[in-house]
C-alpha positions as CSV (number, residue, x, y, z in Angstrom):
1,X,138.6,120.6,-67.7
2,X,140.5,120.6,-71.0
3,X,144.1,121.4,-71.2
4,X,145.9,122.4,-74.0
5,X,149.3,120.8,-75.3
6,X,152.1,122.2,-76.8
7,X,155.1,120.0,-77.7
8,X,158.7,121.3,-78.2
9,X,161.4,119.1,-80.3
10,X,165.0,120.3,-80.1
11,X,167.7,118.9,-81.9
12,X,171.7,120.7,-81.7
13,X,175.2,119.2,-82.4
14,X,176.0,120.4,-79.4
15,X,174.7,119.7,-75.8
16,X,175.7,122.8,-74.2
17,X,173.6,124.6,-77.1
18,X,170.5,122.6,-76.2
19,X,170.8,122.8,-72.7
20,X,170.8,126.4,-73.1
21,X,168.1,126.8,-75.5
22,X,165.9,124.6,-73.2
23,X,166.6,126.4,-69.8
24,X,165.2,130.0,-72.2
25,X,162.2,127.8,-73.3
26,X,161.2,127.1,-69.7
27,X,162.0,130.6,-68.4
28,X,159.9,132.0,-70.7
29,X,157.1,129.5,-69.8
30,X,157.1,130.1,-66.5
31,X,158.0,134.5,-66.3
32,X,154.4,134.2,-68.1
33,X,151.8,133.9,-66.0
34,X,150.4,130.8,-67.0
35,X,148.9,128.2,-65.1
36,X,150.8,125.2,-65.5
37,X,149.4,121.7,-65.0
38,X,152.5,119.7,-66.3
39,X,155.6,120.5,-67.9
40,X,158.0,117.1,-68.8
41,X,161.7,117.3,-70.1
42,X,161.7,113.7,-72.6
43,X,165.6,113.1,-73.2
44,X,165.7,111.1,-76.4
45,X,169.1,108.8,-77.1
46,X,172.1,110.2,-79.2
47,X,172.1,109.5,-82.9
48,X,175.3,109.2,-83.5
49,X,177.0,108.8,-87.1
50,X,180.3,107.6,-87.7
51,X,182.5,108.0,-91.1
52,X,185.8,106.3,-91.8
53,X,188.3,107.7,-94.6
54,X,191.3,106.2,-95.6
55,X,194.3,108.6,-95.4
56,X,196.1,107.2,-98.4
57,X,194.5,106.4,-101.7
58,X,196.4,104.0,-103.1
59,X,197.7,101.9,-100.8
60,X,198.3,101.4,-96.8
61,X,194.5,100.2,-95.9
62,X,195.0,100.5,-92.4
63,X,195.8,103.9,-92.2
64,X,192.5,105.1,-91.4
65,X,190.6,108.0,-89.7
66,X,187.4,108.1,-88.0
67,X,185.1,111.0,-87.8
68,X,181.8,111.2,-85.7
69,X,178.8,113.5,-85.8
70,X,176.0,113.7,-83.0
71,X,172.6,115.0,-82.5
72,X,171.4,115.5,-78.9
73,X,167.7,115.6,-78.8
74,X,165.1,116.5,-76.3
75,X,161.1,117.0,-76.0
76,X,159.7,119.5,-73.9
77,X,156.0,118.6,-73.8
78,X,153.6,121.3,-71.5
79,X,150.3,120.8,-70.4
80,X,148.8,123.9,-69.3
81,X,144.9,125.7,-69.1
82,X,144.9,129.4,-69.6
83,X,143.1,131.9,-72.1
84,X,146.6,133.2,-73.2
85,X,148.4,132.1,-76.5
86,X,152.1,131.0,-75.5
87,X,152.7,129.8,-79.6
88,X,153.6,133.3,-80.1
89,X,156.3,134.0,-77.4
90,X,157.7,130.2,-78.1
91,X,158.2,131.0,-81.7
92,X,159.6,134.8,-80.7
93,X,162.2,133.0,-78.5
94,X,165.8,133.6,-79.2
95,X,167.7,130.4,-79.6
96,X,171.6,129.9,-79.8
97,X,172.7,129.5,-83.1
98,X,172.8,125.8,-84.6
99,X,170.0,124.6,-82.3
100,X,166.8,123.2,-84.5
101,X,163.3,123.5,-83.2
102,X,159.9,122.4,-84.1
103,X,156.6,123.6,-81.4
104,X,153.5,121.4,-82.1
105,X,150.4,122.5,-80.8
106,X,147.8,119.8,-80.2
């Protein structure tokens, strides 16, 4: 028996976004009667940027500020063998705003 895959990349600024927008992606996996075979929650490391910016700009070189950016990311990958089409209500899911998503099907 075949199953189909479907892999979901998310990607926010903010954890608490993400960890929202993956708890909808999961209830809406399983309110659908599907039959799941797997369903695995990948939690990829923080890319995390870093900028420094002098305050003054003529003189006093140690008077510095540094700024940082992160991007949490995470994979939902689902294994699961049914007749139904889940692409659609993935993509129709309502995510929080400054959360990025890709869905592979494979």
């Amino acid at each position: 028996m075949t199953f189909k895959k479907i892999k979901i990349k998310l990607e926010a600024f903010e954890y608490s976004a993400l960890y929202l927008s993956e708890k909808k992606f999961i209830n809406t996996i399983l309110k659908n009667s599907l039959i799941l075979a797997r369903l695995s929650i990948v939690n990829l490391p923080v890319e995390k940027k870093i900028y420094c910016v002098l305050r003054s700009p003529h003189t006093d070189k140690d008077s510095r500020e540094h700024f940082e950016m992160k991007k949490h990311k995470k994979i939902i990958y689902i294994f699961y063998k049914s007749n139904l089409s889940i692409l659609n209500l993935l993509q129709n899911t309502d995510l929080k705003s400054g959360v990025f998503c890709s869905i592979e099907s494979f």
